[in-house]
N, C-alpha and C positions, 0 to 999 in steps of 0.2 A: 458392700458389693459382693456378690454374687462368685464361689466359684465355680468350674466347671465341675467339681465334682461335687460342691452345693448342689450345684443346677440338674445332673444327672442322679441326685437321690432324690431331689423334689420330685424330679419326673417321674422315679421309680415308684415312690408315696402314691402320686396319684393312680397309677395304675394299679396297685397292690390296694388302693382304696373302688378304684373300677373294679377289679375282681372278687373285691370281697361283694360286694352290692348286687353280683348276680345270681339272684335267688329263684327259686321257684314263687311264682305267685296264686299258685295255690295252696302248696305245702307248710313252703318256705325254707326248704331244703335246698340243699347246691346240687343242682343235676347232675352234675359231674359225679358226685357221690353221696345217692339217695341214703335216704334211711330205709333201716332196715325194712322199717310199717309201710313203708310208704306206699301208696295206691295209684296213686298220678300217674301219667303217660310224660315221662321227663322228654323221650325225645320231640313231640309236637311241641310242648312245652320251651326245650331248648331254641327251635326254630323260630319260635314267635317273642318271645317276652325277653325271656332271661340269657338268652343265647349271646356270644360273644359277635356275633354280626352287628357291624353296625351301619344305620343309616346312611344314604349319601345326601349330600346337600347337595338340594334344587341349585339351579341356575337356570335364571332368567334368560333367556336373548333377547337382545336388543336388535329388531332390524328396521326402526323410523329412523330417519338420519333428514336434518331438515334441508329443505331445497338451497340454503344458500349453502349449505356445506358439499352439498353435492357438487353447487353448481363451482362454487372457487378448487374442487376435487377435477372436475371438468376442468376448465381452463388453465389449470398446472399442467394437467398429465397431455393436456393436448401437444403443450411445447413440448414435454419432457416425449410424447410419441414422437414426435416430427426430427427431436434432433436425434434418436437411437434411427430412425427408418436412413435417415440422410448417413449416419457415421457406418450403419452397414451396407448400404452403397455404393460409399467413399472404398471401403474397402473389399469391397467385390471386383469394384474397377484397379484399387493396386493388386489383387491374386492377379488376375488376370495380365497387365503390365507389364509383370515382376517377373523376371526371367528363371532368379534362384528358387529351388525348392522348398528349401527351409522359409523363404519367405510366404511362399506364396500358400503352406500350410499353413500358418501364421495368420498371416490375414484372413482366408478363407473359414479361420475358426472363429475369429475376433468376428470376420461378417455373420458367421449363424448365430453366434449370442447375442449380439445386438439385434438381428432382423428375429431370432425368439422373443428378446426383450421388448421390441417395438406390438410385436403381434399380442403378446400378455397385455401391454399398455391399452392395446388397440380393445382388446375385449375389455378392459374395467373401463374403460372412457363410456361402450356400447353398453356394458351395465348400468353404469351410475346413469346414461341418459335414461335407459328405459326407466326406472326407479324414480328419475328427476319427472316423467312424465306419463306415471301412474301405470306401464305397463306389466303385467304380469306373463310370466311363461309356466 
């Protein structure tokens, strides 16, 4: 087994093996520090080949998602809008009720995050339809 300061000279090896490896590919010299002869242009050179930049890995996106996913995404979220729009309701009517202060901050905070929560619901329910039935915007 492995320890951590195994683990952190391995890592070191590889990289001190990535640094040695970056050469000039025309020369064959380390741009870092030509030879003296050397004729080459190191910094285009360092930019393109040998340079310590490195690549970024692609990612794909994924935006097919199949209509039965959509559609059981739809009929979750449809409940899960209905009961956030009803519990900010519920509690618009006790602000309003609720004679104390403290309360009725309270509730009135709890109703904007739910009637937020309902209206976010309310938009993905009207995405996944459009999506479920091929429209684009």
């Amino acid at each position: 087994m492995k320890t951590f300061k195994n683990f952190r000279e391995g890592v070191e090896a590889d990289e001190k093996e990535a640094y040695s490896e970056e050469t000039c590919s025309e020369c064959g010299c380390d741009p870092k520090n030509p030879k003296e002869d050397c004729d080459c242009d190191h910094k285009s050179v360092e930019e393109s080949s040998c340079g310590k930049k490195k690549m970024k890995e692609e990612v794909e996106e994924i935006e097919e998602i199949s209509k039965k996913t959509l559609g059981s995404y739809i009929k979750k979220a449809t409940t899960s809008y209905g009961s956030r729009e009803r519990m900010g309701k519920e509690f618009e009517r006790d602000a309003k009720e609720t004679r104390s202060a403290t309360d009725k901050k309270t509730n009135s905070r709890l109703a904007d995050t739910f009637n937020k929560g309902a209206v976010k619901r309310k938009a993905g329910i009207m995405k996944a339809t459009d999506k479920l039935v091929n429209k684009k915007k």
